[in-house]
C-alpha positions as CSV (number, residue, x, y, z in Angstrom):
1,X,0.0,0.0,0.0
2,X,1.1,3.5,-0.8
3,X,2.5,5.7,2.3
4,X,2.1,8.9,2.8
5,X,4.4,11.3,2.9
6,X,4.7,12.1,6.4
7,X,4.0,8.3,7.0
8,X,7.4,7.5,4.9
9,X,9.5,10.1,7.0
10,X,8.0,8.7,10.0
11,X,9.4,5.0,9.2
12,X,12.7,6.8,8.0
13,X,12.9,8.3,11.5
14,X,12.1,5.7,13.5
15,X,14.5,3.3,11.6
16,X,17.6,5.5,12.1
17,X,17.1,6.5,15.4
18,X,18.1,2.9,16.4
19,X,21.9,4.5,14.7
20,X,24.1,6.7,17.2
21,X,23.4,10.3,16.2
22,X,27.1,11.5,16.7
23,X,25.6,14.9,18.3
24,X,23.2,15.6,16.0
25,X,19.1,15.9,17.5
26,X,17.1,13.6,15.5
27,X,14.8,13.7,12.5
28,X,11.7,16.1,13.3
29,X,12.7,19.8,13.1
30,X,13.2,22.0,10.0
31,X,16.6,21.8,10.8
32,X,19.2,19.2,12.4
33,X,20.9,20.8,15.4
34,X,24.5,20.5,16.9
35,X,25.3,21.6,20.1
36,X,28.5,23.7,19.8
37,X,28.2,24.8,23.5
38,X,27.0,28.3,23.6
39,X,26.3,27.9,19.8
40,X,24.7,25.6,18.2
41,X,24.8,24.7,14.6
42,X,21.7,23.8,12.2
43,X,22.0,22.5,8.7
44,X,19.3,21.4,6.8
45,X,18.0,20.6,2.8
46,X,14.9,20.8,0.3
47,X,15.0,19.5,-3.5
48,X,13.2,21.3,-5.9
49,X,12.1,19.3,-9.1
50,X,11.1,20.5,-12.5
51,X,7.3,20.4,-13.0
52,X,6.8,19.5,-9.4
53,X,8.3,22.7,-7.7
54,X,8.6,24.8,-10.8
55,X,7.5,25.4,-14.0
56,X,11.0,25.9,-16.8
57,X,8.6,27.8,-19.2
58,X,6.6,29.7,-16.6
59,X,9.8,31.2,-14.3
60,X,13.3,32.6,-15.4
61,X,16.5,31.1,-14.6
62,X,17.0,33.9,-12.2
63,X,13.9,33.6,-10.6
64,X,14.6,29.5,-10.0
65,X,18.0,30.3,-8.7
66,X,16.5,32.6,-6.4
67,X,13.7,31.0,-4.9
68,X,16.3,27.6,-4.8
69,X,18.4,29.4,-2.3
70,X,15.2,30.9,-0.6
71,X,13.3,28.0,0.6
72,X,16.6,26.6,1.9
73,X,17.2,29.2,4.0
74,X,13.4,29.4,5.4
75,X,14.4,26.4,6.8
76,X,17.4,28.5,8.9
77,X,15.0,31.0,10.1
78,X,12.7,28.7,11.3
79,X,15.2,27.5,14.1
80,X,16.2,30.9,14.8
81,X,19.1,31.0,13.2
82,X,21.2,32.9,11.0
83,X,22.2,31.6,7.4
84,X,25.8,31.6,6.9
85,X,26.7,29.2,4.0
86,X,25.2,26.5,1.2
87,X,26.0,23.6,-0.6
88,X,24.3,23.1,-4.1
89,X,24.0,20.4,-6.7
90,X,22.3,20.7,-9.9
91,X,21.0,17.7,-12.3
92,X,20.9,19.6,-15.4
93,X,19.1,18.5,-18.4
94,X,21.0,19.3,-22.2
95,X,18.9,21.9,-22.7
96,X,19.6,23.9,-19.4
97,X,23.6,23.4,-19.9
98,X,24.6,27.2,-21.2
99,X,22.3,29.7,-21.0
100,X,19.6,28.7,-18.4
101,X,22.0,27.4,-15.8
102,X,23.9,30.8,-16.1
103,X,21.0,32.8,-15.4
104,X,20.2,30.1,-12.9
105,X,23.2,31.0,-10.5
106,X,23.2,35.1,-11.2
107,X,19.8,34.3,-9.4
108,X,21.4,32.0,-6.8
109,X,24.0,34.8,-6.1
110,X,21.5,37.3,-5.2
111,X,20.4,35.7,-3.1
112,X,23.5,34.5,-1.2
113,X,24.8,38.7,-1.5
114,X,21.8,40.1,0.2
115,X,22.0,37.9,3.0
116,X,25.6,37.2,3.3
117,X,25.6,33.5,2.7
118,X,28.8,31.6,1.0
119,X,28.6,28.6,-1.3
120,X,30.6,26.4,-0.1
121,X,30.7,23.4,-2.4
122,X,28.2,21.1,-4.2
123,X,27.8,19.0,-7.5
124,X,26.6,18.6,-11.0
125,X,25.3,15.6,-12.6
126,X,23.4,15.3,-15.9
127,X,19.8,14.5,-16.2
128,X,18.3,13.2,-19.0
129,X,15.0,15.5,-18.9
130,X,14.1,17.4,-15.9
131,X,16.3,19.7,-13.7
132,X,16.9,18.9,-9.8
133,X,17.8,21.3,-7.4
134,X,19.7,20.4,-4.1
135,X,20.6,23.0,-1.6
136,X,22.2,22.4,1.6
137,X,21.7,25.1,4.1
138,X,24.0,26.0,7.3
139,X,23.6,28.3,10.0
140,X,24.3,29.4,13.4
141,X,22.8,30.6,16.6
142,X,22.9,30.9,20.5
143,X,21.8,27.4,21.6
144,X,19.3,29.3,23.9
145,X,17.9,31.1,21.0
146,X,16.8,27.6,18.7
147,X,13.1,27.1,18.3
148,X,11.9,23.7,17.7
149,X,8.5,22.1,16.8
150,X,8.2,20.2,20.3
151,X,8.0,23.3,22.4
152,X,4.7,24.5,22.2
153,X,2.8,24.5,25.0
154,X,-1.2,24.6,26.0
155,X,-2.5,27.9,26.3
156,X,0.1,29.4,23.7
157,X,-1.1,31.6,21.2
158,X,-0.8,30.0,17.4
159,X,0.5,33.1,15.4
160,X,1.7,33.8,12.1
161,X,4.0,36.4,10.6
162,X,2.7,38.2,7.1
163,X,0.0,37.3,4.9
164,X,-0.7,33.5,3.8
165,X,-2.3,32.4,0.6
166,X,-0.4,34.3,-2.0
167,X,1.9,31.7,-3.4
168,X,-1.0,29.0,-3.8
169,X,-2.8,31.8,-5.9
170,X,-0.2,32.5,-7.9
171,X,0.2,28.9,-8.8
172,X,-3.2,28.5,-9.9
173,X,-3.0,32.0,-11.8
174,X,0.1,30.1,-13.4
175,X,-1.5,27.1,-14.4
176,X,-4.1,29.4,-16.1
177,X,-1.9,31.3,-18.0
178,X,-1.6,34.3,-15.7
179,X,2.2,34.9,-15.2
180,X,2.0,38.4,-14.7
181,X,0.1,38.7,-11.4
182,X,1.1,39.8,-8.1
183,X,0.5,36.5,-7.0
184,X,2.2,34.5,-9.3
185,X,5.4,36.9,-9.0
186,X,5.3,36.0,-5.3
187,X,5.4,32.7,-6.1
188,X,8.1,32.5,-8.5
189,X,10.0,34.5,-6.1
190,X,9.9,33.4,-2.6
191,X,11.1,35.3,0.2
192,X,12.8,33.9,3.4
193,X,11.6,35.5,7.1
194,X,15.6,35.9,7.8
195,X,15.3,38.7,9.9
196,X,12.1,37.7,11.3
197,X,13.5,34.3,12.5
198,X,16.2,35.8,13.9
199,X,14.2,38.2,16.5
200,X,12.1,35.2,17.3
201,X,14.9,33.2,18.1
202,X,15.7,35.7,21.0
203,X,12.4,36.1,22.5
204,X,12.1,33.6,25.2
205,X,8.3,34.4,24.7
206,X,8.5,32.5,21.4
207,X,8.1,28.8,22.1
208,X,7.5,25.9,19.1
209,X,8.2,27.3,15.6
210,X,8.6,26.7,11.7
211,X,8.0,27.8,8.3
212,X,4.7,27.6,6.3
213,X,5.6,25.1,3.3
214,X,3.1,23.1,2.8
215,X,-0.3,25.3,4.6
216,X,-1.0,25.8,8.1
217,X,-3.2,22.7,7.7
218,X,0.0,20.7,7.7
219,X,2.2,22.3,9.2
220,X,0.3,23.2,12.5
221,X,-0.1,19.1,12.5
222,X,3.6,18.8,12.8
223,X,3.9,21.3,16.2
224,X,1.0,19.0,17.3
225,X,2.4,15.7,17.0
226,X,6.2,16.7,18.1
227,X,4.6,18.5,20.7
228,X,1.9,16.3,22.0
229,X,-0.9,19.0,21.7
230,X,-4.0,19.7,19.8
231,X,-4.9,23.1,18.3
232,X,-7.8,25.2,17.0
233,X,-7.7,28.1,14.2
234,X,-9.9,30.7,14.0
235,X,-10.4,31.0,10.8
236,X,-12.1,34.4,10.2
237,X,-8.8,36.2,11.4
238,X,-6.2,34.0,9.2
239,X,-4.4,37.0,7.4
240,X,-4.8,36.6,3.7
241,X,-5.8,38.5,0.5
242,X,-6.9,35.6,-1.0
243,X,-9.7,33.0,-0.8
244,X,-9.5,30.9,2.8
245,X,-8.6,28.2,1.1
246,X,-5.1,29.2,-0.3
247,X,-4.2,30.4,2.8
248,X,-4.7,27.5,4.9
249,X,-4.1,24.4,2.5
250,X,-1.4,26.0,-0.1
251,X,2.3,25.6,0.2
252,X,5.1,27.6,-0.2
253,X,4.1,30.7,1.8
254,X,8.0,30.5,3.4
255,X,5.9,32.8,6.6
256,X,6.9,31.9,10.3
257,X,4.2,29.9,11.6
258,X,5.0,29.6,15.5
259,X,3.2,29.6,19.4
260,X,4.0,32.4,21.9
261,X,2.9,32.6,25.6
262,X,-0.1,34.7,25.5
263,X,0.5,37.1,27.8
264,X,3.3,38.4,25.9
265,X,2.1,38.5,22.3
266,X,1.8,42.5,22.4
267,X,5.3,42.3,23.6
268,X,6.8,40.1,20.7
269,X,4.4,41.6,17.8
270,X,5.4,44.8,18.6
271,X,9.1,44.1,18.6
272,X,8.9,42.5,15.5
273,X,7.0,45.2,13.5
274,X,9.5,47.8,15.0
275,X,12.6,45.8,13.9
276,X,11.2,44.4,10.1
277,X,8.4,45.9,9.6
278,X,6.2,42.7,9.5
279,X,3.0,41.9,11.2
280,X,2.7,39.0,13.6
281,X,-1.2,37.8,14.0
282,X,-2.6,35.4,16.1
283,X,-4.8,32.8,14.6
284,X,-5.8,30.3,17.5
285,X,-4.5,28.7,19.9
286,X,-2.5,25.4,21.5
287,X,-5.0,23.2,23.2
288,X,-4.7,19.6,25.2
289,X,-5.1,16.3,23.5
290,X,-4.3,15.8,19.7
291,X,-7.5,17.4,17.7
292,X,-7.1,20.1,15.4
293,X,-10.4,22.1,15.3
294,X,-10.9,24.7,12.4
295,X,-13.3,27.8,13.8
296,X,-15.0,30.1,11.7
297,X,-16.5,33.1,14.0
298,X,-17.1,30.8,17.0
299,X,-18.4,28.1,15.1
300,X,-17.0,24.6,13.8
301,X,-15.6,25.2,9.8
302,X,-17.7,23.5,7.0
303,X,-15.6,22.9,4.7
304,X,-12.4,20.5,4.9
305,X,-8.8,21.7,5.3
306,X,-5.7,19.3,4.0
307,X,-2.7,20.8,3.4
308,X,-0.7,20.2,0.7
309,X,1.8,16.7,0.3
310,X,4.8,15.5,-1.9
311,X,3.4,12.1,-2.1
């Protein structure tokens, strides 16, 4: 019978655990951690696939090399860390061998100049049709500062940072046609919370977190289940643009979805908009037992909210 995604990394997980982990914490955070003493270091990677994460005719070189780097170092700012270096290996069809790949990696660099990351190393490979994408991503932080997915705790509030939905739209507008719109600009382009994470990452306030990949209908599953708690989402104040829909079951938002002790939301919303400029809203709350209850104005949701898998 076919697994699910989550299901596979699950049995993955629990296989390897039986292995020593050398330092390393386990599968189950965006990131792997090692404890460096009064640092720690987190490394993690994503593969982006041709037709599955993007769309050759629809996006520029530039703008895959961009987004590449991006969604690698969402991954960082999830933990609360700072990005300081990649590793990249590329599976590159014939026809993506001159031109495209070039325009690929001025993308890639743009990236890595505005936030000061080095590439460090990496590979190529040819591929017989479709390009694949591999980015390994590396950064630091004060072991006190590192978020992780098993720290939320009942009571917290469940809070996002920006606007959710957009990237999901813009797929759809793509898939139509429509490359042109904000939306599907946003999603060719993503944007890393680097900034954002950071600031969390020092706010004691600021318990479970990690970035919006797949929807909040996943993701918020994944805080659940590492941290043995059930949540409900008001669904009438989920910050979005768009339909509800898009912002609760589409991926690839790359926002900060993460629980902070109630009594000091003000405290850490405030901070945050004075230091990026970004909102933080609340949109539930961390409750006991494992349910995830969708509320729209005080009342149960009727429609059905999955978030989005690989498999």
């Amino acid at each position: 019978m076919k697994k699910s995604e989550f299901s596979f990394i699950g049995d993955i997980a629990k296989t390897f655990a039986k292995l020593p982990h050398n330092g390393f914490e386990p599968i189950g955070d965006d990131c792997t951690v090692l404890d460096m003493g009064s640092d720690a270091l987190v490394i993690s990677t994503d593969m982006l696939v041709e037709d599955v994460h993007f769309l050759r005719g629809a996006s520029s070189p530039e703008e895959v090399g961009y987004k590449s780097l991006m969604v690698n170092l969402s991954d960082v700012a999830a933990m609360g860390a700072t990005p300081t270096a990649v590793l990249l290996s590329l599976s590159l069809s014939e026809a993506t061998q001159g031109e495209w790949v070039e325009g690929f990696m001025r993308g890639f660099y743009e990236g890595c100049e505005r936030y000061g990351v080095a590439l460090v190393g990496g590979d190529t490979t040819a591929s017989r049709d479709k390009v694949c994408i591999n980015v390994v991503a590396i950064g630091r932080a004060p072991m006190s500062n590192i978020k992780r997915r098993s720290a939320a705790r009942v009571g917290d509030l469940i809070c996002v940072t920006g606007k959710l939905g957009a990237s999901s739209k813009g797929l759809v507008d793509i898939m139509f046609g429509d490359l042109n719109t904000p939306a599907a600009k946003i999603h060719r382009t993503a944007q890393a919370r680097i900034a954002e994470g950071k600031l969390l990452g020092e706010h004691d306030a600021v318990h479970a977190m990690m970035d919006v990949s797949d929807g909040i209908a996943s993701d918020i599953k994944h805080i659940m289940e590492q941290s043995g708690v059930g949540a409900e989402i008001y669904l009438e104040v989920v910050p979005t643009d768009y339909d509800i829909r898009f912002a609760t079951t589409g991926g690839e938002d790359y926002e900060l979805l993460l629980t902070v002790a109630p009594e000091r939301f003000v405290e850490v919303a405030e901070a945050l908009r004075a230091a990026t400029g970004t909102p933080l809203t609340a949109i539930g709350r961390i409750t006991e037992g494992g349910e995830l209850v969708w509320l729209d104005n005080g009342a149960p949701a009727e429609i059905e909210l999955q978030g989005f898998t690989h498999f």
